[in-house]
C-alpha positions as CSV (number, residue, x, y, z in Angstrom):
1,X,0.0,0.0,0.0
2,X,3.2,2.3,0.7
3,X,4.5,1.7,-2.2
4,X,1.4,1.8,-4.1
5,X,1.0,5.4,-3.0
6,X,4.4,6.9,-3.1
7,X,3.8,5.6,-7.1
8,X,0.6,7.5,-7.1
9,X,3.1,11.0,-5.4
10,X,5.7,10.4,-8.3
11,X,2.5,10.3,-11.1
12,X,1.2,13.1,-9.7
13,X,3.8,15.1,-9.3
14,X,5.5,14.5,-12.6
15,X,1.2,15.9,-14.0
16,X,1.9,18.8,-12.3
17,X,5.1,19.5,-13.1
18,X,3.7,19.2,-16.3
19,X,1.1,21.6,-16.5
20,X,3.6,24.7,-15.0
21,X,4.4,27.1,-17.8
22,X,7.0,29.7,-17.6
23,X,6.7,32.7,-20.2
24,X,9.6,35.7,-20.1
25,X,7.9,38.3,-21.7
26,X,8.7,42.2,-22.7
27,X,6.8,44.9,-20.7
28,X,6.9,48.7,-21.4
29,X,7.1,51.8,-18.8
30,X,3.6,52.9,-20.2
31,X,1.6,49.6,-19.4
32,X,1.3,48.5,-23.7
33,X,1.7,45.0,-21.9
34,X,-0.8,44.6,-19.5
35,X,-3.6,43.3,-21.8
36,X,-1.1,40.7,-23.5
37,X,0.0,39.3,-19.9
38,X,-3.4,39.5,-18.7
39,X,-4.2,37.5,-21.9
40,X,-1.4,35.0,-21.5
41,X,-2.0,34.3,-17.9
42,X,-6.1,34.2,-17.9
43,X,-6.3,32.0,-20.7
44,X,-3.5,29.5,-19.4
45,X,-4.8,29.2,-16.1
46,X,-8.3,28.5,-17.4
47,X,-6.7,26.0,-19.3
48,X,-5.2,24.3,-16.1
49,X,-1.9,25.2,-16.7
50,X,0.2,26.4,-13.6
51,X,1.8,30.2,-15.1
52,X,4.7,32.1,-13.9
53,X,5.5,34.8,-16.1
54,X,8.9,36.6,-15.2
55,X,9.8,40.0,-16.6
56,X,13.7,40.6,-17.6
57,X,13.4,44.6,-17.7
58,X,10.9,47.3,-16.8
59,X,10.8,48.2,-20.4
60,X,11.8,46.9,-23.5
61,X,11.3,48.7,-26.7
62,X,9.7,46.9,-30.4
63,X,12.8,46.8,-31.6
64,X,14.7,45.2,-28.8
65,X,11.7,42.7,-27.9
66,X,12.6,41.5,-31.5
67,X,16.2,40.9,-31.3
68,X,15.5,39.3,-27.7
69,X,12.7,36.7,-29.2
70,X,14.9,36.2,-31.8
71,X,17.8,35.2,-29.8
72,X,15.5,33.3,-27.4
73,X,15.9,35.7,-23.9
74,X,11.9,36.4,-24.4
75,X,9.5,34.3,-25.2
76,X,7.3,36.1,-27.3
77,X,6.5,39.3,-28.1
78,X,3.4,40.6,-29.9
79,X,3.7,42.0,-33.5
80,X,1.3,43.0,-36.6
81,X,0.6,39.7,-38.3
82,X,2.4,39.1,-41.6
83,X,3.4,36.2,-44.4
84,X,7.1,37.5,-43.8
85,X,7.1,37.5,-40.0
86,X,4.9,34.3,-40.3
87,X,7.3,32.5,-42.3
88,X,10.4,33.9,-40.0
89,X,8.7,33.3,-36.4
90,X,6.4,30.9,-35.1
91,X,2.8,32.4,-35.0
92,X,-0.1,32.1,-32.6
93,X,-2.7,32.0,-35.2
94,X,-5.2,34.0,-33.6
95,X,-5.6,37.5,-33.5
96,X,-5.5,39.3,-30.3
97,X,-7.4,42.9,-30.3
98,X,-10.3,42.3,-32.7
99,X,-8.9,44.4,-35.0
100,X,-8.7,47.7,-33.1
101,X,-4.7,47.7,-33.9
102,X,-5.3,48.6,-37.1
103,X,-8.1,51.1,-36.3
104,X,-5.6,54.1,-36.4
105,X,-6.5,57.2,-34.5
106,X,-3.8,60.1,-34.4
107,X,-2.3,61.8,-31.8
108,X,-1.7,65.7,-33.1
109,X,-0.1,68.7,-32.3
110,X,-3.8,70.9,-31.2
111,X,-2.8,73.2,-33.5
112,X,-3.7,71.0,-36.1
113,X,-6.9,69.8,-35.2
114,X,-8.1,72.9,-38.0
115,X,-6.4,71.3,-40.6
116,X,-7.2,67.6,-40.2
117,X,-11.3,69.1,-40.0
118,X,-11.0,69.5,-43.7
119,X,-10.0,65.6,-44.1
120,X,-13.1,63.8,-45.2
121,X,-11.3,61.2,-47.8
122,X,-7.9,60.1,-48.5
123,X,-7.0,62.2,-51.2
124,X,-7.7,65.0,-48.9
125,X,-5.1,63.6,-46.4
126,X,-2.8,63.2,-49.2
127,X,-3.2,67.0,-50.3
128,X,-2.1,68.2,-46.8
129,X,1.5,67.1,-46.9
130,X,1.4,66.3,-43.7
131,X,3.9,63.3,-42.1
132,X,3.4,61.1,-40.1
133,X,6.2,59.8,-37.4
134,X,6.4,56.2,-37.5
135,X,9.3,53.8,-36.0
136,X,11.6,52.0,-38.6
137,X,10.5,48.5,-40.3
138,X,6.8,48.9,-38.7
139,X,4.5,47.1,-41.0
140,X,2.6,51.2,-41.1
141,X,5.2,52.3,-43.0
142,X,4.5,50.3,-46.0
143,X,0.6,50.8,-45.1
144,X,1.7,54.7,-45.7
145,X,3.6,54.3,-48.3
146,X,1.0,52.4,-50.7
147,X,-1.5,54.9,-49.8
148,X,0.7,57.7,-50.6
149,X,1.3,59.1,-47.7
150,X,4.6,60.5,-46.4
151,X,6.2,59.1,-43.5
152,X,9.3,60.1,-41.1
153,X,11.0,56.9,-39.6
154,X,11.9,57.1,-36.1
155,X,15.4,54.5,-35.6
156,X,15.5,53.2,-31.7
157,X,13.4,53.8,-29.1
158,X,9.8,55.3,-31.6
159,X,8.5,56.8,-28.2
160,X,10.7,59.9,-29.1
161,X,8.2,61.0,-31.9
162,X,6.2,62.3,-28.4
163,X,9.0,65.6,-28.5
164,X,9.3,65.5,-32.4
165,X,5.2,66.1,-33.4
166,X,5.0,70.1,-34.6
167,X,2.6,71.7,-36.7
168,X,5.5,72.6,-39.0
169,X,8.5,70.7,-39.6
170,X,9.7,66.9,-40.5
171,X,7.4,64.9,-38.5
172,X,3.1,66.4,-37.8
173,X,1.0,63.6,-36.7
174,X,1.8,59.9,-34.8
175,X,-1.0,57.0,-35.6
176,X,-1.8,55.0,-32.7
177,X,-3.9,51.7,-32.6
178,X,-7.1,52.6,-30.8
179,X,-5.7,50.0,-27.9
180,X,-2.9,52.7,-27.7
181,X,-4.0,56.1,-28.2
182,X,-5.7,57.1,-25.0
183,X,-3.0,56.1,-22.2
184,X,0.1,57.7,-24.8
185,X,-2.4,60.8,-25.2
186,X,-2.4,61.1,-20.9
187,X,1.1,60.4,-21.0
188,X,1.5,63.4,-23.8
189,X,-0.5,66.0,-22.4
190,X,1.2,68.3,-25.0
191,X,-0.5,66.5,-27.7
192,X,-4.2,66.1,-28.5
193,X,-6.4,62.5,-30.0
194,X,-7.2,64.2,-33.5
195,X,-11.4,64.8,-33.1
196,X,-12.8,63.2,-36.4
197,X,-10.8,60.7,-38.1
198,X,-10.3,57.1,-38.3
199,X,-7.6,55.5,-40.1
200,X,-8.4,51.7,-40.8
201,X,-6.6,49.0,-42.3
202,X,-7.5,45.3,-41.9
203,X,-4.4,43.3,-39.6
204,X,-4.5,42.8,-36.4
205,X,-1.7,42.0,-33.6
206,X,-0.1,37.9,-32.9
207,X,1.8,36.4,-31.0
208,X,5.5,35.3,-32.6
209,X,7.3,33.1,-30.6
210,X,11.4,32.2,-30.1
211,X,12.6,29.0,-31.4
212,X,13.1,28.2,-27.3
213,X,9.4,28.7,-26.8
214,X,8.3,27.3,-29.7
215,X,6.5,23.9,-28.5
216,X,4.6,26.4,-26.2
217,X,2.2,27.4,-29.7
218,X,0.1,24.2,-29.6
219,X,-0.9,25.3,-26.0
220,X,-0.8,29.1,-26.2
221,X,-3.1,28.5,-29.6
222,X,-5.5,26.4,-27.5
223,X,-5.8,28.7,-24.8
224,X,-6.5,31.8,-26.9
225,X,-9.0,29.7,-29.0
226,X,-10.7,28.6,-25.5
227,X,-10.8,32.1,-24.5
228,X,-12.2,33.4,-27.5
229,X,-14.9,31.0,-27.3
230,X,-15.7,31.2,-23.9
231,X,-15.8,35.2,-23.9
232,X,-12.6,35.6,-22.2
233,X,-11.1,37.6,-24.6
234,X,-13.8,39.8,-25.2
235,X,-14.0,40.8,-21.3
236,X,-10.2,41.4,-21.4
237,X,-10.9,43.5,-24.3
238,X,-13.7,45.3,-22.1
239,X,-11.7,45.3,-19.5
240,X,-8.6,47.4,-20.8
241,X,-10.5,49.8,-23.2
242,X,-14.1,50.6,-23.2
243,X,-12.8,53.9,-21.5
244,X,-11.3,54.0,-25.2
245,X,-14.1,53.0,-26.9
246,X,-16.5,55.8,-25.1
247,X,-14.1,58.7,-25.7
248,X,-12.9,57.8,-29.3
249,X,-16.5,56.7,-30.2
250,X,-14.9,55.4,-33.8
251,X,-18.7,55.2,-35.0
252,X,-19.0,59.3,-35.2
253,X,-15.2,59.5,-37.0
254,X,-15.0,60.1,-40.6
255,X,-13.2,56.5,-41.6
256,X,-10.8,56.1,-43.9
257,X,-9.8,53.1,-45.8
258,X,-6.4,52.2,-46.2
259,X,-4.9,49.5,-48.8
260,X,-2.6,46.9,-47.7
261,X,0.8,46.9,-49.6
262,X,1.6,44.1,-51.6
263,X,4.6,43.3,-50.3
264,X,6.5,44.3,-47.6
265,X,9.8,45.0,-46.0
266,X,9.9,45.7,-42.4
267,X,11.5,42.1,-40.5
C-alpha cells in the first residue's frame, strides 16, 4: 500500500510539473503590456496550466523585444501579423485585439486639429502634406507608403516622436492603434487625439514566438482559441478599453480606408 501510493506521489507530481508554464515576456514603462499578460495568464490558467511569467526589464522597446525573441531571452512578443514574419517566427494564429490595432486614431499637435477638419477622404489627407512619425520597419510604413502618404521613420526607441510632433517641420501627426491612443495621449498632455478621423486598415496584432518557446504554440493556440470561445477575450478586451471605446467613439469619425501593400519590407 506504501509503495502503491508513493507511485501515485511520483504520477502526480510528474502531471503537475507538467502543466507549470514559464513565459519571459517584454513589458513597457507605459503599461502597452498589461492586456497581452493579462491574456497569456487568464487564458493559461483556465486551461489548467500552472503560469509564472517573469519579466527581464521594466521596459523593452519593439525593436529590442525582436532581437531578444529572436535570440530566445523572451519568449514572445506581440507584433502586426504578416506572411514574412509568419514565415520567420512561429505564429499564434489567432488574432489578439479584434482588429482595433489597425483602427488608427492620431495623436496631433492641437494646433492642427483645423487642418485635419478639412479631411473627409484620402485624397484629402494626401493633399495636406502632412507626415506622419512612424518607428523603422513597422508594418505602417508600407501601409503609408501604398496609400501615398509621407512618413518620417523614427530609428530606436519610436517613443521619441512624443518631442518630435510640430505643426511645422519633418514629423506632424503619430498613428496610434485605438488600444494605444488614450494612455500615450495622458502620457503626452502636450498632444491632443485628433477629433474626427479614423484611419483603418484590416491586420491585427499575434503572438511570434522564439525557437526556445516554440512547442509552447500548440498550448498558447489552444488557450486563446478557448478564450475566444468562452468570452474571455472579449471581457479582457472590455476590461482594458471601453474607456477607449467611449471617448474615441470610432462610430462618429469620418473613416478612412487604407490599402494593404503588396509586399513588404519591415523584418
Amino acid at each position: 500500500m506504501r509503495a502503491l501510493l508513493i507511485c501515485l506521489l511520483i504520477v502526480c507530481n510528474a502531471a503537475f510539473s507538467h502543466d507549470k508554464l514559464t513565459l519571459i515576456l517584454p513589458s513597457q514603462k507605459d503599461g502597452g503590456h498589461k492586456f497581452y499578460h493579462d491574456l497569456l495568464y487568464s487564458s493559461l490558467v483556465d486551461l489548467g496550466y500552472a503560469v509564472t511569467i517573469e519579466i527581464p526589464k521594466d521596459h523593452i522597446p519593439q525593436k529590442r523585444a525582436i532581437k531578444m525573441v529572436e535570440s530566445g531571452q523572451l519568449s514572445l512578443t506581440w507584433l502586426i501579423g504578416t506572411q514574412e514574419r509568419n514565415q520567420k517566427y512561429t505564429v499564434v494564429n489567432v488574432p489578439l485585439t479584434d482588429g482595433m490595432i489597425g483602427k488608427r486614431i492620431l495623436l496631433i499637435p492641437p494646433e492642427l486639429q483645423i487642418k485635419f477638419n478639412k479631411v473627409k477622404k484620402l485624397i484629402d489627407l494626401q493633399q495636406t502634406g502632412m507626415i506622419a512619425g512612424l518607428g523603422v520597419d513597422w508594418y505602417d510604413v508600407d501601409v503609408w507608403k501604398a496609400n501615398k502618404l509621407p512618413v518620417y521613420l523614427e530609428d530606436g526607441e519610436w517613443r521619441t516622436l512624443y518631442s518630435k510632433l510640430a505643426p511645422d517641420g519633418e514629423v506632424n501627426y503619430f498613428p496610434r492603434g485605438m488600444t494605444e491612443i488614450i494612455g500615450e495621449a495622458k502620457q503626452n498632455p502636450h498632444l491632443a487625439v485628433e477629433q474626427n478621423l479614423m484611419l483603418v486598415y484590416d491586420k491585427d496584432f499575434y503572438f511570434y514566438l522564439s525557437d526556445a518557446a516554440a512547442d509552447y504554440q500548440p498550448i498558447i493556440e489552444k488557450a486563446l482559441k478557448q478564450a475566444k470561445a468562452s468570452g474571455l477575450m472579449d471581457k479582457l478586451i472590455k476590461k482594458y478599453w471601453q474607456d477607449t471605446y467611449q471617448m474615441i467613439n470610432p462610430e462618429q469619425r469620418v473613416v478612412i480606408n487604407l490599402s494593404l501593400p503588396q509586399a513588404s519590407s519591415h523584418k
